[in-house]
GUTI-354178 format. One record per atom (N, C-alpha, C): x, y, z. Coordinates in pm, whole numbers, plus 50000, padded with zeros to 5 digits. Layout:
REM GUTI-354178
XYZ ...
***
This chain:
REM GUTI-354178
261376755678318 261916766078405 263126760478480 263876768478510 265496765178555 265046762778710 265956751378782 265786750078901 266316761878995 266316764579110 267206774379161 268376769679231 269226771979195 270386769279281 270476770279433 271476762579503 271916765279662 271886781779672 272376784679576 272816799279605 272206809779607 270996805379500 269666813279513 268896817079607 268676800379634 267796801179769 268206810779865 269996806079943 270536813080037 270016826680021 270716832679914 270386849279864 268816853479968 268376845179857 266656847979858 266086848780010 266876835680125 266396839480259 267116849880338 267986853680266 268726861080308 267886879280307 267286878680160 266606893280128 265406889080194 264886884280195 263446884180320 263326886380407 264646880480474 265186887680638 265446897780660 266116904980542 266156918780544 265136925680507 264496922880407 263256928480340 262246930880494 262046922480569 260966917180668 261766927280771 263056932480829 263936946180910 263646954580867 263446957080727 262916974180684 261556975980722 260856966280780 259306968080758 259166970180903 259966959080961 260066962181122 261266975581207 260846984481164 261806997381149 262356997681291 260856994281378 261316997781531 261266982381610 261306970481541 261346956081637 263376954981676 264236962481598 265476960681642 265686941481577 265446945381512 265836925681425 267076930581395 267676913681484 269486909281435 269166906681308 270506909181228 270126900781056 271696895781064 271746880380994 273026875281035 273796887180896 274866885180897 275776889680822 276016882280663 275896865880664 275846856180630 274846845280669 274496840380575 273536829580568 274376816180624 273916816280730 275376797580733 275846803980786 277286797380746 278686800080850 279406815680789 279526817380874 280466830180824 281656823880744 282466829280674 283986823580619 284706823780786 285486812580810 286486816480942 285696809581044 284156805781045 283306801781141 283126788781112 283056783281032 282546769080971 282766757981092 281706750281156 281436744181241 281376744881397 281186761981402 281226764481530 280006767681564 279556760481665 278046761081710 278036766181860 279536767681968 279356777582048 278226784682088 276586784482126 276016794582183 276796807782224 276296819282154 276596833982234 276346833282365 277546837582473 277316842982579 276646856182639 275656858882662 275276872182731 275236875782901 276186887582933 275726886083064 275796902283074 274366902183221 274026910283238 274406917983355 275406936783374 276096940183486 274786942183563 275526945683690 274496950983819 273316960783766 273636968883675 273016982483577 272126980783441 272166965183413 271276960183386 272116960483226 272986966283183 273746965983068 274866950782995 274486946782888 274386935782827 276126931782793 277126923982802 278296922582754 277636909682662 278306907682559 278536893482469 279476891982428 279606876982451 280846868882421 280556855182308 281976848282285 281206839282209 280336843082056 281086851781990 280336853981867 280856849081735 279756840181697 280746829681551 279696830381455 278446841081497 277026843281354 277186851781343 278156865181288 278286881081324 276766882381285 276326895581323 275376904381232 275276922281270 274276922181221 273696938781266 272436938581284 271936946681368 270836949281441 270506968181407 269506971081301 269286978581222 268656985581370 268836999781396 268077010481437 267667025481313 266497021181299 265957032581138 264547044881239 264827054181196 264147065281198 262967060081215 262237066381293 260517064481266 260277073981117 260227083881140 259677087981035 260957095880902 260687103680848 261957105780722 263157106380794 263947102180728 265157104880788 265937119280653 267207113880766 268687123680686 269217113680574 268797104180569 269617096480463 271027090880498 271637095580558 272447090680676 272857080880734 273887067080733 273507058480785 274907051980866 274787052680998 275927044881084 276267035081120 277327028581084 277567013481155 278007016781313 277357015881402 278157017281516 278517002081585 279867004881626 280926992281653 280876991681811 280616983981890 281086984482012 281986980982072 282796987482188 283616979382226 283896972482351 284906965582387 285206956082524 286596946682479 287286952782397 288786944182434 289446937582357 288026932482253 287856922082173 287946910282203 287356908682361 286926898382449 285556895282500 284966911582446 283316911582479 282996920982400 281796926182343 281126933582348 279876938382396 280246952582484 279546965282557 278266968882436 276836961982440 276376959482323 275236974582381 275196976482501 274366985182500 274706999482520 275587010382606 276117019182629 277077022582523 277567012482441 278027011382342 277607009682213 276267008782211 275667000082105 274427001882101 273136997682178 271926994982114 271517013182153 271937016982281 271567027182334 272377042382200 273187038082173 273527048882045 273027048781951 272667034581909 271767036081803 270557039781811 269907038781863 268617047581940 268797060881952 269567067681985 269857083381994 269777086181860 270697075781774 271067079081597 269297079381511 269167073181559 267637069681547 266587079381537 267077084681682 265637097481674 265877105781662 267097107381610 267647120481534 267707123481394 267037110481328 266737112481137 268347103581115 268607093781181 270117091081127 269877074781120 269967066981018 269877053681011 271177047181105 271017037681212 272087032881244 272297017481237 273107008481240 273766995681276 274506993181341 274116985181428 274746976481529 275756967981510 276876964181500 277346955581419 277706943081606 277286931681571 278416919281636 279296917381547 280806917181576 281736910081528 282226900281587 283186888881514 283696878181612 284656884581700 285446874581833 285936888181883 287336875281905 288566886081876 290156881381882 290456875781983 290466883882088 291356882382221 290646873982290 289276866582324 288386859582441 289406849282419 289176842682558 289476826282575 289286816682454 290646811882411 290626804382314 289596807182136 289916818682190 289636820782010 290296821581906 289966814881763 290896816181652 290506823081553 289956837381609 289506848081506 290766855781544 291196864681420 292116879381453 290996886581392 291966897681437 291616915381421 291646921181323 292646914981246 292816920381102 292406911580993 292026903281068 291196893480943 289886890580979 289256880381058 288146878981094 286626892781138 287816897581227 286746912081312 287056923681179 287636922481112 287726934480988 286746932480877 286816917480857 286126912280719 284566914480785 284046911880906 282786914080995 282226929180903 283196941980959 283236949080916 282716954880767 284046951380703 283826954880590 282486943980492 282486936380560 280486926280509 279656933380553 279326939980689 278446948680735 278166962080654 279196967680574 279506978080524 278436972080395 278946967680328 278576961380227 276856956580204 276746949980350 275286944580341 274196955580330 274866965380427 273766982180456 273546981880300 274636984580230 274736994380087 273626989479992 273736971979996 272906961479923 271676964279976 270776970680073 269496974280093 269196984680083 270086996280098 270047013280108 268467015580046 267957008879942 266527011279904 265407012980039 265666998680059 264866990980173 265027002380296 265937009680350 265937012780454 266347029880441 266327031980332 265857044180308 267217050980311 268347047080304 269847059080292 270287055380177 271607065580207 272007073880093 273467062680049 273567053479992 275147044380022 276057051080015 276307064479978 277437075479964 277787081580100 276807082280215 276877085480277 276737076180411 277247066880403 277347054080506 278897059180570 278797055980764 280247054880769 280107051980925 281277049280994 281057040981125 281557051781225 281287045081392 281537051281475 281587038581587 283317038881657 283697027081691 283677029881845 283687023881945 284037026382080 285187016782136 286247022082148 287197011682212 287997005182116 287856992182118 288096982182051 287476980181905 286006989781945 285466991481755 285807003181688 286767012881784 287377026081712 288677016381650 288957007181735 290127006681615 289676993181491 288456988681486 288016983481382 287656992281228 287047006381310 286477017681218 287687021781190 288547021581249 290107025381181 290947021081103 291227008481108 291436998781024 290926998280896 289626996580897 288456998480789 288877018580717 289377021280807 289477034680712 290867034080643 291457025580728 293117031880641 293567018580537 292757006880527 292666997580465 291506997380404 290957003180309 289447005080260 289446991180133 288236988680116 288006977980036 286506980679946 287446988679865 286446986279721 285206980279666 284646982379600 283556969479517 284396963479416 284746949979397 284656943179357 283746931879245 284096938279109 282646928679010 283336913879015 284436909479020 284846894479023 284496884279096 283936887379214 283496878679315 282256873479327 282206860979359 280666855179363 279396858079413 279786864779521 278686870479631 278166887179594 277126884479552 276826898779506 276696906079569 276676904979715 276736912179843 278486919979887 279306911779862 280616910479847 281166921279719 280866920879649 280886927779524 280476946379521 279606946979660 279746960179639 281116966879740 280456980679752 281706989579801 281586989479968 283176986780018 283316985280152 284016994080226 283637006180166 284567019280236 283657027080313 284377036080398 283857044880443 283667055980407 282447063280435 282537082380407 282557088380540 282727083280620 283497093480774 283787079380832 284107081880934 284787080481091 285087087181182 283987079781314 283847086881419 284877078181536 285887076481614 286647072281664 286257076181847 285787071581900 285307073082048 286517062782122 287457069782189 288277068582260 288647050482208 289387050882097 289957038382057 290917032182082 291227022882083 292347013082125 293317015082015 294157012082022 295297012881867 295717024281811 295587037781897 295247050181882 296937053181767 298177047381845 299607046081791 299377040081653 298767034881617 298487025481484 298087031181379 297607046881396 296787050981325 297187057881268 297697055681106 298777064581032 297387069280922 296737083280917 296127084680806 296617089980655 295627091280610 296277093480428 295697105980424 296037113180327 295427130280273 294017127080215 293887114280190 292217111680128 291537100980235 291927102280321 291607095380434 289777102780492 289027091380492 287617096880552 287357108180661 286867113980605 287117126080757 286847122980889 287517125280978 287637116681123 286977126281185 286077121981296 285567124681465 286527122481514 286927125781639 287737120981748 286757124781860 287017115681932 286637120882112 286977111882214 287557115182335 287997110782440 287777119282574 288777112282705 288587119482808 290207119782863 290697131882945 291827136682939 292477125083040 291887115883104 292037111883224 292117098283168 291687092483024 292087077682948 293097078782968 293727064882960 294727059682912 295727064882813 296947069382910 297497078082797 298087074782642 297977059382609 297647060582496 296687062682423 295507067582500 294637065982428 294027082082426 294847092282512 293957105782520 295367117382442 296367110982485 297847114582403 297947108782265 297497095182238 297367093582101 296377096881979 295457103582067 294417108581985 294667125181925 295467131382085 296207140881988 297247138981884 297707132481893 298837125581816 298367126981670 297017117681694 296567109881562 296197130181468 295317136581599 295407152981535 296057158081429 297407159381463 298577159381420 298897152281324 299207143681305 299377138981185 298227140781097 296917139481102 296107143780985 296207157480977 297057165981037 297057184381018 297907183280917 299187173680964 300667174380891 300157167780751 299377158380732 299107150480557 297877160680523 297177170280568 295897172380516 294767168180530 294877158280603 293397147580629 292417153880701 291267157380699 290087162480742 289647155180919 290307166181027 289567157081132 289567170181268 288347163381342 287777174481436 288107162781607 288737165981644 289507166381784 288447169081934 287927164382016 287177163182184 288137156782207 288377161682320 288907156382459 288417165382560 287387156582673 286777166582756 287497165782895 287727169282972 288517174183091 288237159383184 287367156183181 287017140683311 286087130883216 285987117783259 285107108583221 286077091983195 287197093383192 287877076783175 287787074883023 287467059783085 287157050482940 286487047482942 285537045682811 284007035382839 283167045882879 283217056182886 281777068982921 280387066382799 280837061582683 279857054182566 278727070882603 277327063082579 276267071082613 275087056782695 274207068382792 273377060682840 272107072482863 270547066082882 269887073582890 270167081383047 270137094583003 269607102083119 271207104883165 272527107483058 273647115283129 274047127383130 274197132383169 274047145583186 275557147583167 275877161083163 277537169183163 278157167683025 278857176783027 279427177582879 279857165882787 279627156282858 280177141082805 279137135582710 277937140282787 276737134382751 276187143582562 277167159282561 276877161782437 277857155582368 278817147282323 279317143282223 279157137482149 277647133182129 276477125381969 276167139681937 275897149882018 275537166781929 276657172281885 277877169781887 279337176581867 279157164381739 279027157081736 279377145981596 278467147781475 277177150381535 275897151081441 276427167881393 276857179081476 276907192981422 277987190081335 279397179881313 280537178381252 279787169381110 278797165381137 278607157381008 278127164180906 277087174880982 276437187080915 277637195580853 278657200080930 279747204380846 280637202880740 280807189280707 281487181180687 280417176480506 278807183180521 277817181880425 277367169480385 277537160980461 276597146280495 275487145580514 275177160680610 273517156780647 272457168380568 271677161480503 270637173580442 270617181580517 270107181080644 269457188780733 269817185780864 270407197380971 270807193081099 270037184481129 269907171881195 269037163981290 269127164381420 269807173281506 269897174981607 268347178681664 268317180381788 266707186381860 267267189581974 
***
């Protein structure tokens, strides 16, 4: 019998960890992205920073193991499945109002979600970028969902992200730079498809950056009139130009709320429906078997 290779093994602890997240539907298990070093990470042993605001909400810094942190339906889902991106600058990531707490909403609404950590550009002395390091995060996360879709019960046709901030313009990037499956490459994980089938854009950074295509993933938008006017002016902007190429996209901007409004339990005001304005657009849009709203 043939020995198993380095590469086997890796694989192999790699599907157990995941295998062992589908089973734990509701423990919220990180799964690294990569076994080892990420590409771009190689010898950085940095401990993650976590710190916790007055409100009890989580920032992290210091990220050189990306992964995702699976939130899955208790019971059937929509088939459905979200990478949600958080954001903070690309100096931190807002892992909960941004992140664990959305995926939880996605959750008990029949909608598979992911958490994604990426490395992050801008912190103190980092030698990750945006368009390479925090993208490739991305588009591996994309990739890894697709490689279990069995395990965790969605549809890989119907995978697609929803960024906040700094991860709207990751989910953006990832949309207007899409990355294929690939059979040439070694990593059979790598090898599948790293595109999106929507994008949800929650008041993103890079809003000017965002030139779409006529086959461009159909976009969410949402913001608050009172952001940053690149960021509540460029979102109409971005409108506009997908009217002018044809590109499929549905436009919020609600009258008050800043930046960073994310979601948290227990908010109330029209701010607080914009996961039911996204979930009714996905239903439109014929992603979701069946409304999952309640």
């Amino acid at each position: 019998m043939p020995r198993p290779t380095a590469r086997s093994l890796v694989l192999a602890t790699l599907l157990a960890a995941v295998a062992l997240a589908g089973r734990l539907a509701g423990a919220e298990t990180e799964i690294p992205l990569w076994t080892g070093d990420a590409p771009g990470s190689e010898g950085k042993t940095t401990a993650e920073v976590v710190v916790t605001s007055g409100n009890g909400e989580r920032q992290v810094s210091s990220v050189h193991h990306p992964s995702i942190t699976p939130f899955l339906p208790a019971g059937p889902g929509t088939g459905l499945a979200v990478l949600v991106i958080p954001g903070g600058g690309h100096r931190v990531l807002c892992i909960d109002h941004e992140g664990a707490f959305v995926g939880r909403w996605l959750a008990s609404h029949g909608i598979a979600a992911f958490m994604l950590k990426h490395r992050l550009a801008r912190e103190a002395g980092s030698t990750y970028t945006i368009a390479g390091n925090a993208l490739d995060d991305t588009r591996r996360a994309l990739r890894l969902i697709r490689a279990h879709a069995t395990e965790w019960h969605i549809d890989p046709a119907r995978l697609g992200a929803v960024g906040f901030s700094a991860g709207g313009e990751l989910v953006a990037l990832a949309a207007m730079h899409p990355a294929g499956a690939d059979p040439a490459v070694a990593d059979p994980i790598d090898r599948l498809d790293g595109r999106l089938a929507f994008q949800a854009l929650i008041y993103p950074g890079g809003s000017a950056d965002i030139v779409p295509a006529k086959d461009a993933p159909p976009m969410f938008m949402a913001c608050s009139a009172n952001d940053r006017q690149d960021i509540a002016e460029g979102l109409a902007e971005v409108y506009l130009k997908c009217k002018k190429v044809g590109a499929s996209a549905e436009l919020h901007i609600y009258a008050s709320g800043g930046h960073g409004f994310g979601l948290r339990p227990g908010m109330t005001g029209e701010l607080a429906g914009w996961p039911e304005r996204m979930v009714e657009w996905l239903a439109s849009q014929k992603l979701l078997e069946t409304p999952a709203a309640k």
